[in-house]
C-alpha positions as CSV (number, residue, x, y, z in Angstrom):
1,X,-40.5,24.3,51.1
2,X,-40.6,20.6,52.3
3,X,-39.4,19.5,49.3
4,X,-36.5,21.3,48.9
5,X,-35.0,21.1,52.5
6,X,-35.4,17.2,51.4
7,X,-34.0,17.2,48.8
8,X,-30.7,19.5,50.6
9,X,-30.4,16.7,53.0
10,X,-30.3,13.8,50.4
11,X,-27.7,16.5,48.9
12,X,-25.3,16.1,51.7
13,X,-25.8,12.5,52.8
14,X,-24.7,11.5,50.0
15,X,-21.8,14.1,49.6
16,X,-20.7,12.7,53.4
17,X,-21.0,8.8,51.8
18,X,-18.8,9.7,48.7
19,X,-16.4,11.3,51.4
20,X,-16.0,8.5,53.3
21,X,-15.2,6.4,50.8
22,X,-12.7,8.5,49.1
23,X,-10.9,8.4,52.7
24,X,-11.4,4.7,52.5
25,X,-10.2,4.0,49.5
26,X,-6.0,3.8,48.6
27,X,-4.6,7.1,47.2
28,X,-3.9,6.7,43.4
29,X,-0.8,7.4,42.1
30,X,-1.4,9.3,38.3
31,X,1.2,8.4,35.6
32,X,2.9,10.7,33.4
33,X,3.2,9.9,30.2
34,X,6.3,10.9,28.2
35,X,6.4,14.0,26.1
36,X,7.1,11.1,23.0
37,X,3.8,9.4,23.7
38,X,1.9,12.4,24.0
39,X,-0.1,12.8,20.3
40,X,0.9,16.3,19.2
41,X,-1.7,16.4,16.0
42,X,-4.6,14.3,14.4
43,X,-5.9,13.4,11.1
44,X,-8.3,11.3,9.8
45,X,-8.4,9.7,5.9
46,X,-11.0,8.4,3.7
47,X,-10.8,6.6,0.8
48,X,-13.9,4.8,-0.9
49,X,-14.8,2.6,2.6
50,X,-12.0,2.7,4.4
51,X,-10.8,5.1,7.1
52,X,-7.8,5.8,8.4
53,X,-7.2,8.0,11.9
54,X,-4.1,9.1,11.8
55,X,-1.7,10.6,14.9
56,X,1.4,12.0,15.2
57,X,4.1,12.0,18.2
58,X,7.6,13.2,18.2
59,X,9.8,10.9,17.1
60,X,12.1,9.0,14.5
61,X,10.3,9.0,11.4
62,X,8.3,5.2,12.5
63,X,4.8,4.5,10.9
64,X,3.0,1.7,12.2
65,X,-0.6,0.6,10.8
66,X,-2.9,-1.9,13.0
67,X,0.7,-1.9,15.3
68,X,2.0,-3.6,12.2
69,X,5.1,-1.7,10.9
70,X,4.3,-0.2,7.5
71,X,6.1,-2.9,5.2
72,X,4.6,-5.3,6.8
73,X,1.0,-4.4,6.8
74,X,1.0,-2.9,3.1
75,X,2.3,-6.0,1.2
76,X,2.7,-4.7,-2.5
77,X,5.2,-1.4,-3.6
78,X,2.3,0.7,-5.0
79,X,0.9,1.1,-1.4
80,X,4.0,1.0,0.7
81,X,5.1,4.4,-1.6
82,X,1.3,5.6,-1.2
83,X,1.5,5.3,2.3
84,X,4.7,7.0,2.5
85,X,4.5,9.8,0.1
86,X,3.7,12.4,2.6
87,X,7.5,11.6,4.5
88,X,9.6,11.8,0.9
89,X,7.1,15.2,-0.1
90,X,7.6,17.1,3.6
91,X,11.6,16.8,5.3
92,X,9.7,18.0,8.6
93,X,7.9,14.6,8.5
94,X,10.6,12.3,9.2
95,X,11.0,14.2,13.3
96,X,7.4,12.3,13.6
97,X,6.3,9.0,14.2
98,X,3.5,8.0,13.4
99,X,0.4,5.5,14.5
100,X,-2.8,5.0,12.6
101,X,-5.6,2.8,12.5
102,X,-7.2,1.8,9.9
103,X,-10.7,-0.2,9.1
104,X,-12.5,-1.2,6.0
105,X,-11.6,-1.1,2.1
106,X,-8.7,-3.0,0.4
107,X,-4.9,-2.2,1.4
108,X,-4.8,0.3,-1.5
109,X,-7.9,2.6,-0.4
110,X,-6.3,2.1,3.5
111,X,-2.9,3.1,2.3
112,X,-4.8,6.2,0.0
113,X,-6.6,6.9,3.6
114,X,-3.4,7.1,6.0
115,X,-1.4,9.1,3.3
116,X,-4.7,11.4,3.1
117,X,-4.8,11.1,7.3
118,X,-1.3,11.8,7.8
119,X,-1.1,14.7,5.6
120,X,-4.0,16.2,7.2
121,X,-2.2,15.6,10.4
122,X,0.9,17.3,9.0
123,X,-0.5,20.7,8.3
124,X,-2.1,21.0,11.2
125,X,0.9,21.2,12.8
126,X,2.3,23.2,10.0
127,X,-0.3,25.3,8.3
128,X,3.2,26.9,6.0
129,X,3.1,23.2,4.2
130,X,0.1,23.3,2.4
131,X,1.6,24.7,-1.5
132,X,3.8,21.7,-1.0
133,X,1.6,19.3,0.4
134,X,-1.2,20.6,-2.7
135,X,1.0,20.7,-5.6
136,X,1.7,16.7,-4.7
137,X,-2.1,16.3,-4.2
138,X,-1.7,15.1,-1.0
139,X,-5.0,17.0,0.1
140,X,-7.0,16.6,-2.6
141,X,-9.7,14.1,-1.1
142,X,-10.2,11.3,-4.1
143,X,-14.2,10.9,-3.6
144,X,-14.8,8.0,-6.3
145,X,-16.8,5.5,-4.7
146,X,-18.1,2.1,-6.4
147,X,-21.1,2.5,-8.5
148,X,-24.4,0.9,-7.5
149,X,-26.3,-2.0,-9.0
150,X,-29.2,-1.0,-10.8
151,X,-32.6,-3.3,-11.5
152,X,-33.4,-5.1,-14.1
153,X,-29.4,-5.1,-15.3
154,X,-26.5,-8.1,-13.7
155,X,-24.7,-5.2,-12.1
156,X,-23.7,-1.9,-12.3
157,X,-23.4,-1.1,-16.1
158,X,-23.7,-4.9,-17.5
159,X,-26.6,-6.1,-18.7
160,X,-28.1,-9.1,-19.2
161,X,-27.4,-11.1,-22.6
162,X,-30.0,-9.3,-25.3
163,X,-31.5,-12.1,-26.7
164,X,-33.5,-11.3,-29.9
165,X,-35.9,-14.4,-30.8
């Protein structure tokens, strides 16, 4: 019985200190973000090891990678038009910018991962998309992944010169 009236007043001293420092401290003024910078939907993409997340705001139809616009970061034509794919498949694309981060892999498994991320992202918002986002394969998660060394061979599959005598 001890115990508990103890630990009741321990309770409210420190209820009273956290009260007198809240009065103490400066009222804090919250910020508002715009309705544009508010993330509306999310997707994340894999492609062999790398990993794209993927967001979506309302906007003008701008993708930025690593805050690097998209021509700039993807530096060959193959990956700028993988990365884009989803925007020339879906017309409701282009009313969405879009920000994504992406780690690991070479720039044509990231660019596989955002257009993988951002389609995700897409039907999420729009579950009515998905015949046109699946006859484009833009779902279809490619799972390949780099085969592993084995012993007694140089690598994956090639062996060691045969040498007979």
């Amino acid at each position: 019985m001890k115990k508990q009236v103890k630990k009741v007043a321990a309770v409210e001293k420190v209820i009273e200190k956290t009260a007198e420092k809240a009065e103490k401290a400066p009222a804090r003024v919250k910020k508002v973000k715009a309705i544009s910078s508010v993330p509306l939907a999310h997707g994340v993409g894999r492609r062999k090891s790398a990993c794209a997340r993927v967001w979506l705001r309302r906007g003008k139809g701008l993708l930025k990678v690593n805050k690097k616009d998209v021509m700039v970061y993807f530096d060959t034509e193959p990956s700028r038009l993988a990365a884009t794919l989803p925007f020339r498949v879906c017309e409701t694309a282009s009313n969405y910018d879009v920000v994504a981060e992406v780690s690991g892999g070479g720039i044509e498994a990231q660019a596989d991962a955002v257009k993988l991320g951002i389609s995700r992202a897409l039907l999420l918002l729009n579950p009515d998309i998905r015949p046109l986002l699946r006859q484009h394969g833009l779902l279809t998660v490619d799972a390949r992944l780099k085969e592993r060394k084995k012993y007694g061979q140089k690598a994956a599959r090639r062996r060691f010169q045969f040498v007979k005598r």
